[in-house]
C-alpha positions as a Python dict, from the first residue, in 0.01 Angstrom:
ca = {
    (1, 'X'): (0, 0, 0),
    (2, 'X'): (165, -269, 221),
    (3, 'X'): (479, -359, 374),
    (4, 'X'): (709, -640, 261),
    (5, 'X'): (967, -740, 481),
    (6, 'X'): (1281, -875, 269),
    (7, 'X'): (1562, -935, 476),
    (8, 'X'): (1656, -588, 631),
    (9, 'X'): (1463, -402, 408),
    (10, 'X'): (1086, -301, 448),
    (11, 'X'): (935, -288, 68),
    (12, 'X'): (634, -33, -9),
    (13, 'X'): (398, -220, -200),
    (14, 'X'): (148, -85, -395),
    (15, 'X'): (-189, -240, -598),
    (16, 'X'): (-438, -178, -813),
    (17, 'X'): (-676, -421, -1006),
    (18, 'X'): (-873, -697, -871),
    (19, 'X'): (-683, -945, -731),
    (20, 'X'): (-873, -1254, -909),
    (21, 'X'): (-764, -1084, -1235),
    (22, 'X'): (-428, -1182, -1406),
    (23, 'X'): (-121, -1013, -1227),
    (24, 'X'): (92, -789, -1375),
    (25, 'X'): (434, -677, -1222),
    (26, 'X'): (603, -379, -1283),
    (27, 'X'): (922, -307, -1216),
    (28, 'X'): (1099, 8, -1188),
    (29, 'X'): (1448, 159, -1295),
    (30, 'X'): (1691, 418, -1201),
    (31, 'X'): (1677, 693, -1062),
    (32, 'X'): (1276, 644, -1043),
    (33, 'X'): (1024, 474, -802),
    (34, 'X'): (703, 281, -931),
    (35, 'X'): (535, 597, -959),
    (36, 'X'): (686, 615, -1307),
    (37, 'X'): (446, 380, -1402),
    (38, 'X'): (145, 570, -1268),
    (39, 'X'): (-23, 630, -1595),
    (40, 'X'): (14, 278, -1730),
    (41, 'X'): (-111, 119, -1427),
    (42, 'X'): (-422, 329, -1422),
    (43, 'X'): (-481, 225, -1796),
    (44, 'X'): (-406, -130, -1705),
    (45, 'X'): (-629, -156, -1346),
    (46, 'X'): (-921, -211, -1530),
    (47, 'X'): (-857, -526, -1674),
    (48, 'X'): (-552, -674, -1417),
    (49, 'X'): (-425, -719, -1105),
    (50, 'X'): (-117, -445, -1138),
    (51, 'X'): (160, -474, -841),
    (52, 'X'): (431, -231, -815),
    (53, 'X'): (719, -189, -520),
    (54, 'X'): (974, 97, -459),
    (55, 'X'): (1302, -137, -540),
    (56, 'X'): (1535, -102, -184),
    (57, 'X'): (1641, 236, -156),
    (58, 'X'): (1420, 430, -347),
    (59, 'X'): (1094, 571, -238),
    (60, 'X'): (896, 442, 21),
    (61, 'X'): (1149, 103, 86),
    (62, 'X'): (1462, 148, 289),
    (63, 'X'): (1769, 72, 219),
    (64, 'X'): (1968, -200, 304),
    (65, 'X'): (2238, -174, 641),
    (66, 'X'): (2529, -250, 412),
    (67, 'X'): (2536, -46, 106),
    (68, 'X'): (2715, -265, -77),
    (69, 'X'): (2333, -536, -90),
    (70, 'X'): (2227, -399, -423),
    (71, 'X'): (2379, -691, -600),
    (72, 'X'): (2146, -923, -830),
    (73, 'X'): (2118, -1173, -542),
    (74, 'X'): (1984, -949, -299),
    (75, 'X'): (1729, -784, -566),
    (76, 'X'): (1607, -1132, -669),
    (77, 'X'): (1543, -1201, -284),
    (78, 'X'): (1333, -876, -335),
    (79, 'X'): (1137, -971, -596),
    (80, 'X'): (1097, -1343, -460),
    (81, 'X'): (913, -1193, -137),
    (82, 'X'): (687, -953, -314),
    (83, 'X'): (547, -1212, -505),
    (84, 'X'): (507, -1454, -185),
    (85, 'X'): (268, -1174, -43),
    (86, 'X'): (85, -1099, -370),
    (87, 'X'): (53, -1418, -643),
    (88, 'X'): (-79, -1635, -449),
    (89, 'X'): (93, -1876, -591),
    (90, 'X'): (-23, -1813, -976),
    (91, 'X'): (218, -1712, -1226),
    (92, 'X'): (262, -1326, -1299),
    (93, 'X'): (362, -1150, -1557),
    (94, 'X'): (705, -963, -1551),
    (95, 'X'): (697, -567, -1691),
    (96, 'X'): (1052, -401, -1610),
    (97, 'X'): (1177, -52, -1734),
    (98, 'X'): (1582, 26, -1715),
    (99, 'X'): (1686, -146, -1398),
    (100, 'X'): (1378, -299, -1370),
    (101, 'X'): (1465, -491, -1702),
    (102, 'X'): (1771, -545, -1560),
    (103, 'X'): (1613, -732, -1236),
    (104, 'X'): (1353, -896, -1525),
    (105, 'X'): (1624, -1108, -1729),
    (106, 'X'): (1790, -1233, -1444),
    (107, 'X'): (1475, -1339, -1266),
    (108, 'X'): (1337, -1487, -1624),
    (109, 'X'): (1627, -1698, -1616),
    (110, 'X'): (1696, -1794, -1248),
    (111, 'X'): (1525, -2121, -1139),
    (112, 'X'): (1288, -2104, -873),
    (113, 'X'): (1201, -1773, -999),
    (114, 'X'): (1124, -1789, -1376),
    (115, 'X'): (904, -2091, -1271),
    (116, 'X'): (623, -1840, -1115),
    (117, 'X'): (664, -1568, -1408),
    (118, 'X'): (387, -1637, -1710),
    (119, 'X'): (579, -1387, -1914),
    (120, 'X'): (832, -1100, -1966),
    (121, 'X'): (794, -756, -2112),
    (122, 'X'): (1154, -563, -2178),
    (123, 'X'): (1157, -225, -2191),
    (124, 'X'): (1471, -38, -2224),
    (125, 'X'): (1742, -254, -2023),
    (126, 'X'): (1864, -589, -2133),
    (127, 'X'): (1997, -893, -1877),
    (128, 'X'): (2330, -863, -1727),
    (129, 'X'): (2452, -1127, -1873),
    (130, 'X'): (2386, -1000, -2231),
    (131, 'X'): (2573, -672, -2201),
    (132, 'X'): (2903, -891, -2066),
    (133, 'X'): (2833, -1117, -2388),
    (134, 'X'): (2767, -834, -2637),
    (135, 'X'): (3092, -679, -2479),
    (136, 'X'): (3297, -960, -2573),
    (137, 'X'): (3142, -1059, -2926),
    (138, 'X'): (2926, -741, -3100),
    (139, 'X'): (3024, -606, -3353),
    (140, 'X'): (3308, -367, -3293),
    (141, 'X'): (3085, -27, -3450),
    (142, 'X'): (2826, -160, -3231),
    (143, 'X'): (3016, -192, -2917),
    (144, 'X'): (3166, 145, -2942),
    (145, 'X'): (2855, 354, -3045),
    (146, 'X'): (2711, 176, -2744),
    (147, 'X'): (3029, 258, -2521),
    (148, 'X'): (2978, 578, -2622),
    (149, 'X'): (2569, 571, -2467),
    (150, 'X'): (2696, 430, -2145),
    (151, 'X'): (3000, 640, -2080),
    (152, 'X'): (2768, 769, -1755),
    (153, 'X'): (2843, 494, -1617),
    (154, 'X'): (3184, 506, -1585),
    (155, 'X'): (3085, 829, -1359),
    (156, 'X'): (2862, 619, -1131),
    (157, 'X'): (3149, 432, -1057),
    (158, 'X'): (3374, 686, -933),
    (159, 'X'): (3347, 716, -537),
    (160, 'X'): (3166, 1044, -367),
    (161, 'X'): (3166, 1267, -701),
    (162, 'X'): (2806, 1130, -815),
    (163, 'X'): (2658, 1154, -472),
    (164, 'X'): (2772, 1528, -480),
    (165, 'X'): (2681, 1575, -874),
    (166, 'X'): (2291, 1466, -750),
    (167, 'X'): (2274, 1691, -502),
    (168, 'X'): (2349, 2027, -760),
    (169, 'X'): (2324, 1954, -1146),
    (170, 'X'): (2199, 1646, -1224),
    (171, 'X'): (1819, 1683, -1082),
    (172, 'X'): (1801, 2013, -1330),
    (173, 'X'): (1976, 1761, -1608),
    (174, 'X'): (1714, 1463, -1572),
    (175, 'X'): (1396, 1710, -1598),
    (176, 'X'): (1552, 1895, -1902),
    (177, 'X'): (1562, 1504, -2052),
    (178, 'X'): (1244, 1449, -1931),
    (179, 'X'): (1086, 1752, -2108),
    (180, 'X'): (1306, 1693, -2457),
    (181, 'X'): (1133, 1317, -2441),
    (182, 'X'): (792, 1448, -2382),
    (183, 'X'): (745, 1344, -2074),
    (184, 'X'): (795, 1636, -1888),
    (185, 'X'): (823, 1631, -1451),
    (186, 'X'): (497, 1549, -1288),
    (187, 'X'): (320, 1497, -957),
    (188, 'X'): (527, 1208, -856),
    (189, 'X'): (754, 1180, -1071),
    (190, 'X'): (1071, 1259, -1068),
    (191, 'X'): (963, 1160, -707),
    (192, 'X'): (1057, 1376, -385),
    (193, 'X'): (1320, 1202, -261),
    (194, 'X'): (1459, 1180, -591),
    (195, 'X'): (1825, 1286, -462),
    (196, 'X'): (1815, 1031, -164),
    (197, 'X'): (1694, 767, -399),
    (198, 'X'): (1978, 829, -671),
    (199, 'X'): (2274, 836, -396),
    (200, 'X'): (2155, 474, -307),
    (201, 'X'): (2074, 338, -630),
    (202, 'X'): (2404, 420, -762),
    (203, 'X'): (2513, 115, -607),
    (204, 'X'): (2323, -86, -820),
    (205, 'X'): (2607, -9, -1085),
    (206, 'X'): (2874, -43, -831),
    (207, 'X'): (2780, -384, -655),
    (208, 'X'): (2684, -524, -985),
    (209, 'X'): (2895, -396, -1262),
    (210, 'X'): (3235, -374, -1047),
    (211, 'X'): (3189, -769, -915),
    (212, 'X'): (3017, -909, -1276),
    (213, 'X'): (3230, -808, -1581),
    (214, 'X'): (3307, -1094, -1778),
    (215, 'X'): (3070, -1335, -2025),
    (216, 'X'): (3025, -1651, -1922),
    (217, 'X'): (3186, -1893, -2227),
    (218, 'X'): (2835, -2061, -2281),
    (219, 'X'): (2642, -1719, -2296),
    (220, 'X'): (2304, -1598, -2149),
    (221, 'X'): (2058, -1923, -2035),
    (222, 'X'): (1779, -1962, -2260),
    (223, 'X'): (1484, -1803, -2144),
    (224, 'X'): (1221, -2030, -2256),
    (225, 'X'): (977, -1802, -2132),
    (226, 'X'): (713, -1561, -2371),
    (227, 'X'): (905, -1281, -2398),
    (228, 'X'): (822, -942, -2547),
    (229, 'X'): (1107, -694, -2634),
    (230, 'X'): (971, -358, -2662),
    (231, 'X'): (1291, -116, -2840),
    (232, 'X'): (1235, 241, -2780),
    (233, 'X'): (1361, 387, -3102),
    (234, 'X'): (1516, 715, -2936),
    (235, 'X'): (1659, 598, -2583),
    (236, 'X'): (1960, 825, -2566),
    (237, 'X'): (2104, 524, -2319),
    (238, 'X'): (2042, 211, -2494),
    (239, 'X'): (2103, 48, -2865),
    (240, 'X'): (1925, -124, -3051),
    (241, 'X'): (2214, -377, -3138),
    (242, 'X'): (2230, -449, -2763),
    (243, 'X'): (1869, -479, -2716),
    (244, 'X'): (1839, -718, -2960),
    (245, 'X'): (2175, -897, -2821),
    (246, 'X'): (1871, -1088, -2613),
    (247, 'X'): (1701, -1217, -2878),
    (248, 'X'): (2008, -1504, -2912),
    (249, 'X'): (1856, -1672, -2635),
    (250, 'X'): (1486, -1577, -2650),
    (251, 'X'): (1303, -1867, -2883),
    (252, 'X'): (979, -1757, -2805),
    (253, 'X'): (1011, -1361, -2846),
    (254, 'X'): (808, -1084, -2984),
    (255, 'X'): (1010, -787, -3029),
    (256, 'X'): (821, -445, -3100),
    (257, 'X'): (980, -58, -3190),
    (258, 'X'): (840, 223, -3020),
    (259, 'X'): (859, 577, -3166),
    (260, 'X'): (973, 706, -2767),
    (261, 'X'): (1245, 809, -2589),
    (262, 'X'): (1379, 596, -2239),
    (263, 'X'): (1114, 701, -2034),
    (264, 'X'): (870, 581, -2321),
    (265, 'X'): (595, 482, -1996),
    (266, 'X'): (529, 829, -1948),
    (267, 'X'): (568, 955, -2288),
    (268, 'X'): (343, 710, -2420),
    (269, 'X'): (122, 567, -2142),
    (270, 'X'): (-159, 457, -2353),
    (271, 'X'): (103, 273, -2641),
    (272, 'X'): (315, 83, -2381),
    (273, 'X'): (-21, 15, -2130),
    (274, 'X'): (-139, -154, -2507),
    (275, 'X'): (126, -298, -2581),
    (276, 'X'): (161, -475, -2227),
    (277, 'X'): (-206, -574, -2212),
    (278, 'X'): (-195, -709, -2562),
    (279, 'X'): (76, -922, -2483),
    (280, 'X'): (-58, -1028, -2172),
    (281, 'X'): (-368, -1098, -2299),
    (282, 'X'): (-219, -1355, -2587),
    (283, 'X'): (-4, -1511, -2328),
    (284, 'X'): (-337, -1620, -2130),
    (285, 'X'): (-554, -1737, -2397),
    (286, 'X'): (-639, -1403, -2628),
    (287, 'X'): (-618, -1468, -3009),
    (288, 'X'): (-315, -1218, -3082),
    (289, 'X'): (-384, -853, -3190),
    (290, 'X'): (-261, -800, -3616),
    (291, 'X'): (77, -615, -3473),
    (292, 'X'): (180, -901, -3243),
    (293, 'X'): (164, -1147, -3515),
    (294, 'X'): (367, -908, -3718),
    (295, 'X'): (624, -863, -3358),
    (296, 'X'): (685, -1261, -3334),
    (297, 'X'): (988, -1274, -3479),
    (298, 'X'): (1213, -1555, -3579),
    (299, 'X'): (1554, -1456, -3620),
    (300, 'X'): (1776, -1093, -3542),
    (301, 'X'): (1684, -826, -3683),
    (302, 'X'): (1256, -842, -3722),
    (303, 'X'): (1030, -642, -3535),
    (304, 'X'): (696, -567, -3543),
    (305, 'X'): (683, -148, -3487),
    (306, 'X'): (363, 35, -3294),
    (307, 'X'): (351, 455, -3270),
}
């Protein structure tokens, strides 16, 4: 582990992997730290360079003076430091889960960022920018079942009750969810300071999703990056209409179904690890695998499926 200084926040920064190897990023979501990726990094070690850092707020990292510096900007400074100290200077390639996603779309398609990323893996969060555009021109049975998934955060939103709700009910709610996915609580995950880390990240939603409501008229930017769109068929949180909402502006996109739940990582460590190192793998050279022929799509609506 090492420390990243970003701004006024200190970043935990953990490695595995030869360094010389191709570098793989993951990036966690809410209300998690990177030890949700535990068992996929220790499948993917062997064969990559795999970086992962508690986002500000959660885990090891501290949070920011002002509460209110969870906004895109500030988590894009984030991510631009951690790869000063750990790419040196190569391209890596992007994994991000939930919030993580989140932080992935907007970097793929932020210049002077989405220059140092070789690729992007998507799993379960699309870009900010697409859920404002999907809100404004999905289809209305879409937009509604998918209301319906997100009404939570409408609770994030409200001031002081979701601080309190973490400290009582919800920790008991996310392990029951945890066990129903098959990916019951483990030894590091949910981490310890789960209730500290969920009080802070719940300004993610407010300093993003208060401030950044409306689609811009021209849409998304293109991300002309590789991109591979992994849909986890049963995330209780997510679509799959607004999942593939991304795929508008995503020429060069493989998009793959995953028989899994949100937290698919640690329901199905050795599928997702795959699926990343497959992808990976084609991206630097690698003749592609039979099911990521079958996942490069060409239009809405094709997918190549896996579990």
């Amino acid at each position: 582990m090492r420390w990243v200084e970003s701004g006024d926040v200190r970043l935990a920064v953990y490695e595995d992997g030869d360094p010389a190897d191709p570098t793989v990023l993951l990036l966690h979501g809410y209300p998690d730290t990177h030890r949700v990726w535990d068992e996929v990094a220790a499948r993917l070690s062997g064969r990559f360079h795999v970086v992962r850092y508690d986002l500000r707020g959660a885990g090891a990292s501290t949070e920011p003076r002002d509460r209110r510096d969870y906004g895109l900007d500030r988590l894009m400074d984030d991510l631009r430091a951690v790869l000063d100290a750990v790419a040196g200077g190569r391209k890596v390639h992007l994994v991000g889960h939930d919030w993580g996603s989140v932080q992935g779309w907007e970097a793929a398609g932020r210049a002077g960022l989405r220059e140092r990323l070789a690729s992007f893996t998507s799993l379960g969060g699309p870009g900010g920018r697409h859920m404002a555009d999907f809100a404004r021109h999905g289809g209305r049975r879409d937009r509604l079942t998918q209301l319906a998934r997100s009404a939570y955060i409408g609770f994030f939103l409200i001031p002081v009750v979701p601080e309190l709700a973490w400290r009582s009910l919800v920790p008991r709610l996310l392990a029951r969810r945890l066990r129903r996915e098959g990916a019951p609580p483990s030894d590091g995950h949910p981490a310890p300071t789960l209730v500290r880390d969920a009080r802070n990240g719940l300004w993610l939603y407010r300093a993003n999703l208060l401030r950044r409501g409306r689609a811009e008229p021209s849409g998304p930017p293109v991300i002309d990056l590789p991109v591979q769109l992994v849909d986890a068929a049963h995330d209780p949180f997510l679509t799959s209409a607004l999942a593939g909402w991304c795929e508008r502006w995503t020429p060069r996109l493989w998009r793959r179904e995953l028989d899994a739940g949100h937290w698919a990582q640690r329901a199905r460590p050795d599928t997702v690890a795959s699926m990343i190192a497959e992808f990976v793998a084609h991206v630097e050279g690698a003749s592609p695998s039979r099911e990521l022929r079958r996942a490069r799509g060409d239009g809405v609506g094709r997918a190549g499926r896996c579990g």
